[in-house]
C-alpha positions as CSV (number, residue, x, y, z in Angstrom):
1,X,15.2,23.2,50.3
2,X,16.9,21.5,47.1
3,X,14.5,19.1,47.1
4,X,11.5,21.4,47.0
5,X,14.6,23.5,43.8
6,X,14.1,20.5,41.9
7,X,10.6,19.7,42.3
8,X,9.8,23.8,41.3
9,X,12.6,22.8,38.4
10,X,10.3,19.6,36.9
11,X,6.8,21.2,37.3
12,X,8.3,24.6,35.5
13,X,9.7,21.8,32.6
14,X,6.4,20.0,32.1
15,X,4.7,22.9,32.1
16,X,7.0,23.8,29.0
17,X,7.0,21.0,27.4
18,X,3.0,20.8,27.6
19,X,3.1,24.3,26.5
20,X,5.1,23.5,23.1
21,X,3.1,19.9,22.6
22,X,-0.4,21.8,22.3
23,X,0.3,24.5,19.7
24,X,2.2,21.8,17.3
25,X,-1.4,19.7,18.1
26,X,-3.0,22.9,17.2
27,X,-0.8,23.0,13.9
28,X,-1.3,19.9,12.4
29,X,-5.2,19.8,13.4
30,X,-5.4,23.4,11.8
31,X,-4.5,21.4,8.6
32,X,-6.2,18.2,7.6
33,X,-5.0,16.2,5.0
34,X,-8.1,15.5,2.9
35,X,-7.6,12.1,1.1
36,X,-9.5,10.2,-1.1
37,X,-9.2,6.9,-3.1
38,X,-9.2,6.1,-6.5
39,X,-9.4,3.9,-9.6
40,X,-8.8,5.0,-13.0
41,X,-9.4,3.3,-16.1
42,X,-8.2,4.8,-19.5
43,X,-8.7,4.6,-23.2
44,X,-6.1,6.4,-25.8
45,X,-6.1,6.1,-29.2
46,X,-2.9,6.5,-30.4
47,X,-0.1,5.3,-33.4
48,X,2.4,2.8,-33.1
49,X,5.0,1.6,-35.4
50,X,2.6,3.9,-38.4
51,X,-0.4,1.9,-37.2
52,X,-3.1,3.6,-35.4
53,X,-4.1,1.4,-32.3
54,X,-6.5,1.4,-29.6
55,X,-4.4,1.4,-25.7
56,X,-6.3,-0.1,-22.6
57,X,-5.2,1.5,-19.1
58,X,-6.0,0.8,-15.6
59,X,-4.7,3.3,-13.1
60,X,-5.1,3.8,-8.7
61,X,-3.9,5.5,-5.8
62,X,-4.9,8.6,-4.3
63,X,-6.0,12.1,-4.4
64,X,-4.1,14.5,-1.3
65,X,-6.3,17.8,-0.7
66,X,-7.9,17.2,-3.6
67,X,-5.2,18.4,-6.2
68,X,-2.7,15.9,-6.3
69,X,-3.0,12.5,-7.5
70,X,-0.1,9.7,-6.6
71,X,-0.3,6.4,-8.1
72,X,0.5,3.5,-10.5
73,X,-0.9,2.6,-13.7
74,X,-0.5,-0.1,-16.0
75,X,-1.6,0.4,-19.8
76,X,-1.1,-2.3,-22.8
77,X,-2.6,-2.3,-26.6
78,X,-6.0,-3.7,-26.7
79,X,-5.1,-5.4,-30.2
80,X,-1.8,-7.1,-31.7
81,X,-0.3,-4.3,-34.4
82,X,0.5,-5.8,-37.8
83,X,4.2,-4.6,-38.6
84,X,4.4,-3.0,-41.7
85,X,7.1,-4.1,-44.3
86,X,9.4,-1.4,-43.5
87,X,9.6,-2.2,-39.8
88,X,9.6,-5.8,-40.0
89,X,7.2,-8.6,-40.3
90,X,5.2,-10.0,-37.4
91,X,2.8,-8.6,-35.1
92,X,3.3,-6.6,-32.1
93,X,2.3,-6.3,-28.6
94,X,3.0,-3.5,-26.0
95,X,2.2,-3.1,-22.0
96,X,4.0,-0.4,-20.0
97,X,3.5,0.3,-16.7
98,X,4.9,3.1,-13.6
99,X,3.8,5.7,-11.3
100,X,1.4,8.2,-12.3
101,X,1.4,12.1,-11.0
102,X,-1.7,14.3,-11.8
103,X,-2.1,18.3,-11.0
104,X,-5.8,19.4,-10.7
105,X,-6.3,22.8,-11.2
106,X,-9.9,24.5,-10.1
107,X,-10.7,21.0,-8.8
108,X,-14.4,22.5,-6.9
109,X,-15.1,23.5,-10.2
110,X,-17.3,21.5,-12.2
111,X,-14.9,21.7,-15.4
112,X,-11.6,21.8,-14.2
113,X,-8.0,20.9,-16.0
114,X,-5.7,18.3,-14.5
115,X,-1.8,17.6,-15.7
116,X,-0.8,13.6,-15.8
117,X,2.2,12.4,-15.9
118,X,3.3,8.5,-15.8
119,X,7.0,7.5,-15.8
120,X,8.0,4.1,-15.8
121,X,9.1,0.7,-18.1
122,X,7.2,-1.2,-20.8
123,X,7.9,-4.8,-22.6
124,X,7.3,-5.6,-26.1
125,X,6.9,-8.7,-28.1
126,X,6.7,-9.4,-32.2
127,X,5.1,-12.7,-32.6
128,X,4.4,-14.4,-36.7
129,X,8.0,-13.4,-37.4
130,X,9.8,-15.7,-40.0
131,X,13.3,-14.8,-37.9
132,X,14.3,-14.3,-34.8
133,X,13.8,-11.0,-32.9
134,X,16.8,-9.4,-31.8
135,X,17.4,-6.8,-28.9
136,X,15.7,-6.6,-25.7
137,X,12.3,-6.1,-25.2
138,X,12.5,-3.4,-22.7
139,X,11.9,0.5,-23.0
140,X,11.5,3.0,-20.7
141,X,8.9,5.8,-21.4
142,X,7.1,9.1,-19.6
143,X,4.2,10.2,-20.4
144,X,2.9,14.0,-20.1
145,X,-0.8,15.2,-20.4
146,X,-3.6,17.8,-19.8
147,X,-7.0,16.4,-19.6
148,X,-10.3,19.0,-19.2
149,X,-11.9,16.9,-16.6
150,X,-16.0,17.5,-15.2
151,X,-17.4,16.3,-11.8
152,X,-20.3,14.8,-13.3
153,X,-21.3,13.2,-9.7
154,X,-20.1,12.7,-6.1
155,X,-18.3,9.1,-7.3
156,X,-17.4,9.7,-11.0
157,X,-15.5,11.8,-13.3
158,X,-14.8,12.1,-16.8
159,X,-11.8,13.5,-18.8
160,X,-10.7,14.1,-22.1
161,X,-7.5,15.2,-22.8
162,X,-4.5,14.4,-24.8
163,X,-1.0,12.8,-23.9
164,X,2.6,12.3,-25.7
165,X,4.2,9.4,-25.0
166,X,8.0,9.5,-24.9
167,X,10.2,6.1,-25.4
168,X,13.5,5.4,-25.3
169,X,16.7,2.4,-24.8
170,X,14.4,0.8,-27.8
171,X,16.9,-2.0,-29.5
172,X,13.9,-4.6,-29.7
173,X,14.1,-6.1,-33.8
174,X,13.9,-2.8,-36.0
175,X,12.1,-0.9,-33.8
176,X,13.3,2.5,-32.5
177,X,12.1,5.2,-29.9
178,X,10.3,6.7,-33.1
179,X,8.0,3.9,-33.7
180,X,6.7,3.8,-30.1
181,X,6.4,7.5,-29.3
182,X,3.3,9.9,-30.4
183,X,0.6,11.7,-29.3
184,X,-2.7,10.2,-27.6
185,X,-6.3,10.9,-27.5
186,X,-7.6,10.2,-24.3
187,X,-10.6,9.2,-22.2
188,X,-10.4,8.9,-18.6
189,X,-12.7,8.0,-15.7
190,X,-12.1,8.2,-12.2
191,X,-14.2,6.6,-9.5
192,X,-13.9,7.5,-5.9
193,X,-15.8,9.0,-2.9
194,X,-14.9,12.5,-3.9
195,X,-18.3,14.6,-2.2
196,X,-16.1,17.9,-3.2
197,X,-19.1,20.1,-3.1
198,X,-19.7,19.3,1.1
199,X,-16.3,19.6,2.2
């Protein structure tokens, strides 16, 4: 009699416990997570240290239900600046690099708006300078956006857009945050399997 107690006991608990695995299968089935892949290069136009300069980016990662973007990206001057004379003498290079968030909003619709934002460190370096170059060559920066962005195919998007790029623990020569922050024009493409319009 307690044997067939216990067995009656198990079969009621399996039963249960099958009974609580299926509608949590049922939950997580009911909500796919669409992802997709993607690379990103950039091109700003921008001013640093009161010279107007050209800024190179390459950014990847990927797209979760088609409205958030979660990446890196890495971005340095495409030319050396020439310092003017009441910065210092010299020339100057800059590369920063972090993670990158982005917001789409409306992204089934052919023109939509998306919200960037990239927070991470950059490294400078003044080189033709007839003295040494004091400080560290270390900043840290973050970078806020909107870009209007247009589905222009199933693998490619384009974006234009604007940016402000916000510096700060500058102590490199006579540099300060000032110099290295400002607004950006930007152009962006992204290239990925995106095939919004069949899913």
């Amino acid at each position: 009699m307690r044997i067939l107690l216990v067995l009656a006991l198990v079969v009621f608990g399996v039963k249960t416990l099958t009974g609580q695995i299926n509608p949590m299968d049922k939950l997580f089935k009911d909500k796919p997570r669409d992802l997709t892949l993607y690379l990103n290069p950039t091109f700003e136009y921008s001013q640093i240290a009161l010279q107007r300069t050209m800024i190179g980016g390459l950014g990847a990662g990927v797209i979760i239900n088609k409205k958030i973007s979660l990446g890196g990206v890495y971005k340095t001057t495409v030319t050396n600046i020439n310092l003017p004379a009441s910065i210092g003498t010299g020339k100057l290079k800059m590369a920063f690099e972090g993670v990158h968030f982005e917001y789409t909003v409306w992204p089934l619709q052919k023109v939509h708006l998306t919200f960037p934002l990239s927070i991470g460190v950059g490294q400078l370096q003044i080189t033709g300078n007839t003295s040494a170059v004091t400080g560290s060559p270390n900043f840290i920066f973050a970078e806020p956006g909107m870009v209007i962005e247009a589905n222009i195919h199933r693998y490619i998007k384009v974006g234009i857009g604007t940016t402000y790029r916000y510096t700060g623990s500058v102590t490199y020569g006579n540099l300060s945050s000032g110099d290295l922050s400002g607004f950006a024009a930007v152009i962006s493409l992204k290239f990925g399997n995106f095939r919004y319009s069949r899913r």
